[in-house]
N, C-alpha and C positions, 0 to 999 in steps of 0.2 A: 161481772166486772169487779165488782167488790173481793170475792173472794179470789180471782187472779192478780189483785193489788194486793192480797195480803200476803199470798205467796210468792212474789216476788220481791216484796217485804222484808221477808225471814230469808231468803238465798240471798240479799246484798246484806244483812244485819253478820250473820254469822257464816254465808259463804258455804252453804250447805248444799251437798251434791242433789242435781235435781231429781234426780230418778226416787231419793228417796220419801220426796213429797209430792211427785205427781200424784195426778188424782183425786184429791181428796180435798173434803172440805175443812176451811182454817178455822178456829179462834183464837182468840187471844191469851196470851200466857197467863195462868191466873195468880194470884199475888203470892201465894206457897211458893209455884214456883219461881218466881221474882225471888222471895227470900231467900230458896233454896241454892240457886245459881249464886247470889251474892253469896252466903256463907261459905261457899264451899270453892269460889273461887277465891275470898280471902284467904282460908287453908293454904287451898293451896300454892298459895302465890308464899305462905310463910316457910311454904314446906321448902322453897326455894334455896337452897346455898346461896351462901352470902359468895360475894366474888374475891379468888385468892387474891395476894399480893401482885402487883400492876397487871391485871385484869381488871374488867368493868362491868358492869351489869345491866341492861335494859331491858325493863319487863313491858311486852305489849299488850295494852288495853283489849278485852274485848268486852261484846253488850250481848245483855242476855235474850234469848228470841222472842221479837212479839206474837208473834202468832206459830200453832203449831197445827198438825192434823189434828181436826176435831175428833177421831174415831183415837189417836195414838192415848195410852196410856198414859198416870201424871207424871210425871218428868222425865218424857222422853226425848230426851237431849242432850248432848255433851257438854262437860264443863272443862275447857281447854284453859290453861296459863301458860305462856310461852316467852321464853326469856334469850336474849343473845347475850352470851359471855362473850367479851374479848380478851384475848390476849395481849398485848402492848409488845409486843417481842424487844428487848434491848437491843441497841444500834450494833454493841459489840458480838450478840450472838447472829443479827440477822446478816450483817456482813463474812460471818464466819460461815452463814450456813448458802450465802448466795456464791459464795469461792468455793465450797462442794459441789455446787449443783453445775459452778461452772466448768469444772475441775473433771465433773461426770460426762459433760457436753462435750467438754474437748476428744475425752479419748473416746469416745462416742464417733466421733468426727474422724480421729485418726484411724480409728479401725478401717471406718469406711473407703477409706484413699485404697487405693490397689496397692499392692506389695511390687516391688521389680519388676519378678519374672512374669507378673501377671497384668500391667500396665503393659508392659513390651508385647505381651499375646495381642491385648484388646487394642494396641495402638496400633498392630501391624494388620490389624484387618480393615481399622480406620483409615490404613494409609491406601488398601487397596480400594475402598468406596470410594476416596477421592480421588482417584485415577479414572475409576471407572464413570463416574459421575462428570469429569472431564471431558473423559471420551465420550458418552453420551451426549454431552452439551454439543463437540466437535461436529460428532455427528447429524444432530440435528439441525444444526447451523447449515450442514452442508445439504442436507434436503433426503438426507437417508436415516428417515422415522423407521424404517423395521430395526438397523441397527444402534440406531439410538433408545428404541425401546426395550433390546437386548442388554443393551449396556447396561440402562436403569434398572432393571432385575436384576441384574451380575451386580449393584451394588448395593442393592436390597439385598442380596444374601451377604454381602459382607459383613452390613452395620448387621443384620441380625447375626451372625457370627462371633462379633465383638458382643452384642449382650446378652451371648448366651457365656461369655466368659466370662464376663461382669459379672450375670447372675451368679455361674457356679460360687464364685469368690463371694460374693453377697451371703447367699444361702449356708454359705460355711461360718460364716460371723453371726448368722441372724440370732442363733441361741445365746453369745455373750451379749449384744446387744439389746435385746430383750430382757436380759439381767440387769443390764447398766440402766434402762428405761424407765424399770422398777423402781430401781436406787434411786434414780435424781427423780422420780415424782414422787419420792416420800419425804422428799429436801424441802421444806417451807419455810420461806425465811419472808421478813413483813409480819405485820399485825394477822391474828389468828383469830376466825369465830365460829362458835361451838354455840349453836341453836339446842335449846332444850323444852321440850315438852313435856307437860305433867296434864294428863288427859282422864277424867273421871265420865266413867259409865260411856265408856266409844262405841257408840253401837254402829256405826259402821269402819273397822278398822283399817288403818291403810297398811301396805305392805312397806318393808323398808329395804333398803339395800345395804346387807351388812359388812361393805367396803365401805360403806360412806356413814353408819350411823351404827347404833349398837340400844336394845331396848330393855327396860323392865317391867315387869308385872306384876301386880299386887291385886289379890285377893282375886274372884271369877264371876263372869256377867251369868246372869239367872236365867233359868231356863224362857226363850222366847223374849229374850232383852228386855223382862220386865222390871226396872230398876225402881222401880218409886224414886219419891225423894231420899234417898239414899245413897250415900258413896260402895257401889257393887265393888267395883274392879278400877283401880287408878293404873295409866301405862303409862311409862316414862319412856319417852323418845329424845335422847343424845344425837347431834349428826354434827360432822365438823373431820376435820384429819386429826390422825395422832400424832404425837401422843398429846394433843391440845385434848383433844376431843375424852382421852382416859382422867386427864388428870380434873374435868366437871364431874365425869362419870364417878368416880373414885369419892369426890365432895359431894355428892347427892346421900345424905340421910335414910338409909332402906327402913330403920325401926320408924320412923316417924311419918312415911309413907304409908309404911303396915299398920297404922294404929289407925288411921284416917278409914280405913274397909271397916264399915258395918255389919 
């Protein structure tokens, strides 16, 4: 019981994936590494860019683990600093930029509409489903279900007639469309936040998606993730839109991150 209270301990302390402390028996962090997590996450919290001109900076606390596998080597564990930049977008840029996005919406929408000669195809098959669906009704009312069940087929293939002329017309638009889709979701107007991480010794790396985030690397993790107390490898993880997201990336310090690998 003890030792399942400690590890559940250290997954709510630092929110550490469980797979990779199943099994195994806990102690407690010994004061090295106390020190070591403290020093090295003041680093790198200094390693931090200061926040540009109406941007803001928030750096989240974290605590260093009390307990770790008793079999893991000394300080095996991450030291994460993670910071949200905001943007403050000006009122005059963000209404400039929500009049693009709505500007992209619109002809978005007009494309969409049917042209003439191609409303008058899809309406004329609309206009025979309603007939047909009439006369089905007619029919049924009058007590003659085989041809009323006629009819309603006869107006099943109508409406599908009308969209398959809808579709052709759709499918011919779908590639600008797609283009314009593009466009207005790179439109961001409102306050803008670009999450950044500066992560020492990651022994379990996560993957990133790089439409959404962009990374760096400094220095390389030792064979069999044996870090000691030592800064191995620091990786920097940027995620936010651009060009919010370039212009932290661009303010991140790389010699001063390099210096930090032992």
């Amino acid at each position: 019981m003890k030792n399942l209270t400690a590890l559940l301990s250290a997954i709510i302390v630092m929110g550490v994936a469980t797979p990779a402390w199943a099994d195994c028996e806990m102690r407690p962090t010994t004061a090295k590494e106390v020190a070591y997590f403290k020093q090295t996450f003041a680093v790198l919290q200094g390693a931090l860019p200061a926040a540009p001109a109406v941007w803001t900076q928030k750096v989240r606390e974290e605590s260093v683990e009390e307990f770790v596998c008793e079999s893991a080597p000394e300080g095996s564990f991450d030291v994460r600093v993670s910071a949200t930049y905001t943007y403050h977008m000006p009122k005059e840029e963000s209404d400039r930029k929500y009049s693009e996005s709505r500007r992209v919406g619109k002809e978005i929408e007009k494309l969409r509409e049917l042209p003439p000669d191609v409303k008058s195809e899809y309406q004329g098959w609309l206009d025979k489903m309603s007939v047909a669906n009439r006369a089905s009704n007619k029919a049924y009312k009058e007590g003659d279900k085989k041809l009323a069940g006629q009819l309603s087929d006869e107006a099943d293939g109508y409406s599908q007639k009308g969209r398959e002329v809808r579709g052709r017309y759709w499918a011919s638009i779908q590639p600008k469309i797609d283009q314009l889709e593009v466009e207005q979701n790179t439109i961001h107007y409102g306050d803008q936040a670009v999450n950044v991480s500066f992560i020492a010794n990651e022994h379990y790396a996560e993957r990133i998606n790089p439409e959404e985030a962009s990374e760096l690397t400094f220095g390389k993790m030792p064979k069999g993730n044996k870090t000691g107390l030592k800064v191995q490898v620091v990786r920097v993880i940027v995620e936010g839109n651009m060009p919010e997201r370039d212009v932290i990336l661009k303010a991140i310090e790389r010699d001063k991150l390099a210096r930090l690998v032992q």
